[in-house]
N, CA and C of each residue as an Amber inpcrd file, in Angstrom:
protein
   339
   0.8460000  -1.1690000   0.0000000   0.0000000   0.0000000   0.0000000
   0.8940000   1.2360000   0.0000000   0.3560000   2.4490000  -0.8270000
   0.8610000   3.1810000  -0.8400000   0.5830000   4.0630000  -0.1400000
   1.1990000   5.5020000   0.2760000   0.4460000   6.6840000   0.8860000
   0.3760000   7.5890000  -0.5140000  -0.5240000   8.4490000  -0.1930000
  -0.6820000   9.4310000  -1.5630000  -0.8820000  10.9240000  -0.8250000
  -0.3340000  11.5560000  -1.4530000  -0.3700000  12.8970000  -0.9680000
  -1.6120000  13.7350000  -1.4370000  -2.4980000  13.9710000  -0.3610000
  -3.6400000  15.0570000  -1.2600000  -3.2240000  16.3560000  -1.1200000
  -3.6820000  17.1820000  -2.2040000  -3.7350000  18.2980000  -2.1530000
  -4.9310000  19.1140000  -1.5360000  -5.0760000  19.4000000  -0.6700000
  -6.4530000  20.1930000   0.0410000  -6.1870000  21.4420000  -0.1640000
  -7.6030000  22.0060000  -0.4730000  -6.8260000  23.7170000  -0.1220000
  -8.3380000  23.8890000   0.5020000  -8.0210000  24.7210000   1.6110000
  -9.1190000  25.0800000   3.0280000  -9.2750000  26.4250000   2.5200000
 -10.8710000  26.7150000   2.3930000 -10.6990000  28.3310000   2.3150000
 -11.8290000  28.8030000   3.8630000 -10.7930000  29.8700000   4.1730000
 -11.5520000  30.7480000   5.4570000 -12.9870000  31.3100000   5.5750000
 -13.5460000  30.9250000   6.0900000 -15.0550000  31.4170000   6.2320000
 -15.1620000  32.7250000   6.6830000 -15.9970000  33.1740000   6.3900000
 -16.4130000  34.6100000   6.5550000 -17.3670000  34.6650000   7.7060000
 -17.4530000  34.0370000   8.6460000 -17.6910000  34.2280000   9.7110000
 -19.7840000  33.3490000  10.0460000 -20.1220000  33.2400000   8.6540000
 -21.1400000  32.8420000   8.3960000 -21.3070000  31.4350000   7.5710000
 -21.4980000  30.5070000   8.1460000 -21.2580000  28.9120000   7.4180000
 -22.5950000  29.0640000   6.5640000 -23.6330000  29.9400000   6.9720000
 -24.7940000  29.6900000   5.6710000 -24.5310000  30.5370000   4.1670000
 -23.7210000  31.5620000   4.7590000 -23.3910000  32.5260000   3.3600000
 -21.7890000  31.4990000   2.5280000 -20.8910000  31.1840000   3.9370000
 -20.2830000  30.4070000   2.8870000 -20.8680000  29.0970000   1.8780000
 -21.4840000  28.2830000   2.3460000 -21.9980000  27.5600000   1.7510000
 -23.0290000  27.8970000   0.6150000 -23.3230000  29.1750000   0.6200000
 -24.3880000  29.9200000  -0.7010000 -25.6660000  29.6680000  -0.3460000
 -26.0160000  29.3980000   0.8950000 -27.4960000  29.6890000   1.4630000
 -28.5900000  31.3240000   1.0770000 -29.2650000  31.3630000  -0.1590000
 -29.8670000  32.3850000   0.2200000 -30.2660000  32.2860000   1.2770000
 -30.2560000  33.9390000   1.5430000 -30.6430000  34.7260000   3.0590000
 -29.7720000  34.5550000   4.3730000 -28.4670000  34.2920000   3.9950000
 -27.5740000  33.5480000   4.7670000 -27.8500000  34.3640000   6.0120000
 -28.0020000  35.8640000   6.4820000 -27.6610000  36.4960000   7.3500000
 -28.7920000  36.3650000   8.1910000 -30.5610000  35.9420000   7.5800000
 -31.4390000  35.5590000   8.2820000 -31.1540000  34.3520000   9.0320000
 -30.6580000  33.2250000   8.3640000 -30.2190000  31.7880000   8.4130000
 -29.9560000  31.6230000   9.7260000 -28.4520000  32.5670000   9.7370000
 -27.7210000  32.5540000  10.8250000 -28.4270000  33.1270000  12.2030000
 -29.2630000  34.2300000  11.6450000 -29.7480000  35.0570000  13.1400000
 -31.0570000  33.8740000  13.4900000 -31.6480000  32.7570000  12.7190000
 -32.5950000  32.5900000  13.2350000 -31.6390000  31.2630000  14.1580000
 -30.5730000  30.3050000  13.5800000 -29.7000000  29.4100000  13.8230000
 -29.4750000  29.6430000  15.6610000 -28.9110000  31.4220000  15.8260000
 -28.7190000  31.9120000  16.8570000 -30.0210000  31.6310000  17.8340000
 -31.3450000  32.1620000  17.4200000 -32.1720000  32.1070000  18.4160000
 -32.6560000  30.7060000  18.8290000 -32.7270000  29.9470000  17.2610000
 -32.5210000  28.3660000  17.8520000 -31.8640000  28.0240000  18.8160000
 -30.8510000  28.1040000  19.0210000 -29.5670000  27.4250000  20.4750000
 -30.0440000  28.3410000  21.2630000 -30.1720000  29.5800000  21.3890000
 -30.6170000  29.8760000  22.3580000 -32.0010000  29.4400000  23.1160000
 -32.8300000  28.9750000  22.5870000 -34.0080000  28.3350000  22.9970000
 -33.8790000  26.5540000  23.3510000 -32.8110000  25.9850000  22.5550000
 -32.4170000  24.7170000  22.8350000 -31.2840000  24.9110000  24.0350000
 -30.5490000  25.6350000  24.3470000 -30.2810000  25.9860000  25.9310000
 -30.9710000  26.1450000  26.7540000 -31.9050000  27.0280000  26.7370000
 -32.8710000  27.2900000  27.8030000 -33.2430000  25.9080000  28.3030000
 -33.8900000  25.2140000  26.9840000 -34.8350000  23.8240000  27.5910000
 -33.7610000  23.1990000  28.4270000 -32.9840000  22.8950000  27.5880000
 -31.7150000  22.0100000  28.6520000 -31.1910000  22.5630000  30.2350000
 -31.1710000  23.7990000  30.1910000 -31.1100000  24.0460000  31.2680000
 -32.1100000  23.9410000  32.5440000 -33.3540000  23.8570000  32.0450000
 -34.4900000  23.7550000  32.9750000 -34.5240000  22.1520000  32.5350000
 -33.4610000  21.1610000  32.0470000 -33.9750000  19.9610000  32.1590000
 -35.4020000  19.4190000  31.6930000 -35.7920000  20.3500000  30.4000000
 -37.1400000  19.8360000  29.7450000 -37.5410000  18.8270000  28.8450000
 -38.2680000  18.2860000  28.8480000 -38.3820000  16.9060000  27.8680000
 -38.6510000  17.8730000  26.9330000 -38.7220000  17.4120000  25.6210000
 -39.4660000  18.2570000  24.1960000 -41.0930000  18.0790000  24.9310000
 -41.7080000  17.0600000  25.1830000 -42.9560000  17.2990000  25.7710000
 -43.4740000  18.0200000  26.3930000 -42.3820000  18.6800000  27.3850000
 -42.3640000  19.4300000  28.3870000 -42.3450000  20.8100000  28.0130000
 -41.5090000  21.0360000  27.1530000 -41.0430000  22.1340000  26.3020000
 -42.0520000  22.8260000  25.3830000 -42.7210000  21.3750000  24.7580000
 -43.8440000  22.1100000  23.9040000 -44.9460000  22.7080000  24.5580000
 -45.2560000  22.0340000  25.5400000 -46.2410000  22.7270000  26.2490000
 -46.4520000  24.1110000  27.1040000 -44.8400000  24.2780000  27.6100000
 -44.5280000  25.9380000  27.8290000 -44.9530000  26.9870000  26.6380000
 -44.4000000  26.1000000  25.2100000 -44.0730000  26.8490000  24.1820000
 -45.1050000  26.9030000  23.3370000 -46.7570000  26.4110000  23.6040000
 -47.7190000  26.3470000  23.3390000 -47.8250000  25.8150000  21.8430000
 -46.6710000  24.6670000  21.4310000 -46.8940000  23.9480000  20.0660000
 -46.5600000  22.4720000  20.2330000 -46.0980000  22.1640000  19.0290000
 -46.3810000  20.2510000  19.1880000 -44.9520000  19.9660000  19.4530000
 -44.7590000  18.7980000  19.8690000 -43.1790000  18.5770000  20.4030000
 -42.6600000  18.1490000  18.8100000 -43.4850000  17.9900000  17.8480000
 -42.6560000  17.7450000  16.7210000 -42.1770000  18.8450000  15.9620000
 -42.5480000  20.3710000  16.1800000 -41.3960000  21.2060000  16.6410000
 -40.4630000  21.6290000  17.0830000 -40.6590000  20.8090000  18.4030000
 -38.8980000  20.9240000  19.3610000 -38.2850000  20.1040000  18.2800000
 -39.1550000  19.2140000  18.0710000 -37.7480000  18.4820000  17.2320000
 -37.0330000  18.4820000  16.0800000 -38.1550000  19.0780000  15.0610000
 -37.2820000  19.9600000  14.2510000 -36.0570000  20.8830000  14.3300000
 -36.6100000  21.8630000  15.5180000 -35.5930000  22.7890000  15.9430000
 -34.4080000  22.3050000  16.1430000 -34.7690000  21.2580000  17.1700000
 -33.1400000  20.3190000  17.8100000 -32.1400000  19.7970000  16.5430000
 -33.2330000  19.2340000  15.5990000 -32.3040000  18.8230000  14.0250000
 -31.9360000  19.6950000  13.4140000 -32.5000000  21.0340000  13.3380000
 -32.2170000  22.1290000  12.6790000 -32.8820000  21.9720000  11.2380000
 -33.4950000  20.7390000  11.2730000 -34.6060000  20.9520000   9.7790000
 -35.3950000  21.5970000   9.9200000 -35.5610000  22.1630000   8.7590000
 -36.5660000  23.3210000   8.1020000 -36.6360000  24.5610000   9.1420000
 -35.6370000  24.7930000   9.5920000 -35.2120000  25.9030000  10.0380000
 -35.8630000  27.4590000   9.6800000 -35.7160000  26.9330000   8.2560000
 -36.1900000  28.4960000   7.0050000 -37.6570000  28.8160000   7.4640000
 -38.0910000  27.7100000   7.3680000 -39.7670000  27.6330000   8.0340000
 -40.4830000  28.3300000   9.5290000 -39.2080000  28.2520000  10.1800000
 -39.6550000  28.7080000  11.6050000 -39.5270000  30.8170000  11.4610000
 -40.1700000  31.2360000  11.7170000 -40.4520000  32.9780000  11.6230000
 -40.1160000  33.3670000  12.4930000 -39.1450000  34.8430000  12.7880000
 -38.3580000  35.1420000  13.5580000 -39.7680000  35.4290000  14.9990000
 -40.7630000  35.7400000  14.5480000 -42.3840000  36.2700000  15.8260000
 -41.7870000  34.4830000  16.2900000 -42.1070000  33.6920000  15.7170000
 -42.2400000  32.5170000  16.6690000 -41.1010000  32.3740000  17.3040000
 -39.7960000  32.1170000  17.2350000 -38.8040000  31.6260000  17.7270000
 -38.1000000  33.0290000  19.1730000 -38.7730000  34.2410000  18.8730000
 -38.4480000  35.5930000  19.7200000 -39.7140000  34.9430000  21.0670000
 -40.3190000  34.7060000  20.1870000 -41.9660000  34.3850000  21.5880000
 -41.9990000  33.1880000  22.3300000 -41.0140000  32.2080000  21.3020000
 -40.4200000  31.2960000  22.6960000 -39.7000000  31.6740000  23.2650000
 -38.6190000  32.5820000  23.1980000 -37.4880000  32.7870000  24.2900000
 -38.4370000  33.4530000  25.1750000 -39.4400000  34.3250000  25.1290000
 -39.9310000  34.6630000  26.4330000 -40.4740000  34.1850000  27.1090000
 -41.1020000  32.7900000  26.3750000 -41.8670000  31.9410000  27.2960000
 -40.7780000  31.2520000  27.9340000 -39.8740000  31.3600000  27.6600000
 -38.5940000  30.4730000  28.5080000 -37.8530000  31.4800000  29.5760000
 -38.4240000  32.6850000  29.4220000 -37.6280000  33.3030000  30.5200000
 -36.3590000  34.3360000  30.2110000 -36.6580000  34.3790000  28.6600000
 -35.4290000  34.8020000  27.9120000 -36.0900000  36.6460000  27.7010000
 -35.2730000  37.7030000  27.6360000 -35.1520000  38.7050000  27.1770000
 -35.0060000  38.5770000  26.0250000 -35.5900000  39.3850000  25.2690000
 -35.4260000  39.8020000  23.7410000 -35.4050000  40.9860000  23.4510000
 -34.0520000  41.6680000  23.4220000 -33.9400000  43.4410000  22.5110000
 -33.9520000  43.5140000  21.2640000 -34.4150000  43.6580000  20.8600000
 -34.4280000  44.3740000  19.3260000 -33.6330000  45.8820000  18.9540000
 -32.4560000  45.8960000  18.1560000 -31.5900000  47.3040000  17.9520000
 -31.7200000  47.6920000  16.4060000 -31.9290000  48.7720000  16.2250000
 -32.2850000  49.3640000  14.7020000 -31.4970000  50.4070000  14.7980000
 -30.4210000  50.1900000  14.1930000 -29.4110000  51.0980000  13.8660000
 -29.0650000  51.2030000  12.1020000 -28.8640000  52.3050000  11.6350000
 -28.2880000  52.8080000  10.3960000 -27.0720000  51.4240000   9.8120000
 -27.1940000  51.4760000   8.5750000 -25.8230000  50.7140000   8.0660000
 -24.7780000  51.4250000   8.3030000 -23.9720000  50.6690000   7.7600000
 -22.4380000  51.8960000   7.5670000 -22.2650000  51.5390000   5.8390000
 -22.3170000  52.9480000   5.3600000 -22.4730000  53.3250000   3.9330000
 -21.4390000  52.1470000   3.1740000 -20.4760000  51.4760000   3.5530000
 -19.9020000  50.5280000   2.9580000 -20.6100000  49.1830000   2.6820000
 -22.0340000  49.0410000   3.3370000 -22.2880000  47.5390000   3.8870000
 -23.7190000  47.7260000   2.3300000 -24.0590000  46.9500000   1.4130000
 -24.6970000  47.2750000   0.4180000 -26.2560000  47.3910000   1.2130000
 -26.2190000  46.1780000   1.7590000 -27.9300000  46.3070000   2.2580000
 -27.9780000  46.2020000   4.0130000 -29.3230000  46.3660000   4.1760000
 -29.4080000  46.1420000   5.6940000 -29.1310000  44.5250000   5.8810000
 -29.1890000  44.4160000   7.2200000 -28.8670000  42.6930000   7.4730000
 -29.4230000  42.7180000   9.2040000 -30.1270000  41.4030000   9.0520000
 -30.4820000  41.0220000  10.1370000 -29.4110000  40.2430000  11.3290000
 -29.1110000  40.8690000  12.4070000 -28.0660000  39.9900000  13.3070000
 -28.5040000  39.6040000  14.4710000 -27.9790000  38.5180000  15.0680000
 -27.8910000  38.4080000  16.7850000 -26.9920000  38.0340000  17.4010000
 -26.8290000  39.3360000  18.5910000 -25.6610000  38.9760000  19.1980000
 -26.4690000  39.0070000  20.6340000 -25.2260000  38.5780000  21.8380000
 -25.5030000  38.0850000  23.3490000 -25.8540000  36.7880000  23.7340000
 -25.1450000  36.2280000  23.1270000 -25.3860000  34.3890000  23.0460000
 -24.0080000  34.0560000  23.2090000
């Protein structure tokens, strides 16, 4: 047996795995990705079954479990996933600030996670 040398070449992400990968709406992707874990922390931290969870969160546990897989993610609307963190105990700010004239369009973010 031989060894064979590959050639890899790694390129650096831009800080966003849905825009690198060519996800339209990458910057929604990511901010909704964010409020996901943040709501899949919460449960874990209060030790919630998805059963348990759905019923705080006033939907079907075959939601939690989507969420937990991260399928169909695109599907979940930023009103729903903001209105569980409060049913979990979570704060939610909302900041509307100006672009900076370099940035082409507005973009949705979340930070404090």
């Amino acid at each position: 047996m031989t060894d064979m040398i590959k050639n890899e070449t790694v390129d650096k992400s831009c800080g966003n795995v849905f825009s690198d990968l060519g996800v339209d709406a990458a910057d929604e992707m990511l901010a909704k990705a964010k409020l996901a874990l943040a709501i899949l922390e919460a449960i874990e931290r209060r030790e919630l079954t998805q059963a348990k969870a759905a019923k705080i969160l006033g939907t079907d546990q075959s939601y939690i479990s989507k969420l937990k897989r991260g399928s169909e993610l695109r599907h979940f609307t930023f009103d729903r996933l903001m209105g569980w963190l409060i049913k979990l105990d979570r704060n939610v700010v909302l900041t509307i600030k100006q672009k900076p004239q370099n940035q082409e369009v507005g973009m949705i973010q979340v930070a404090g996670l």
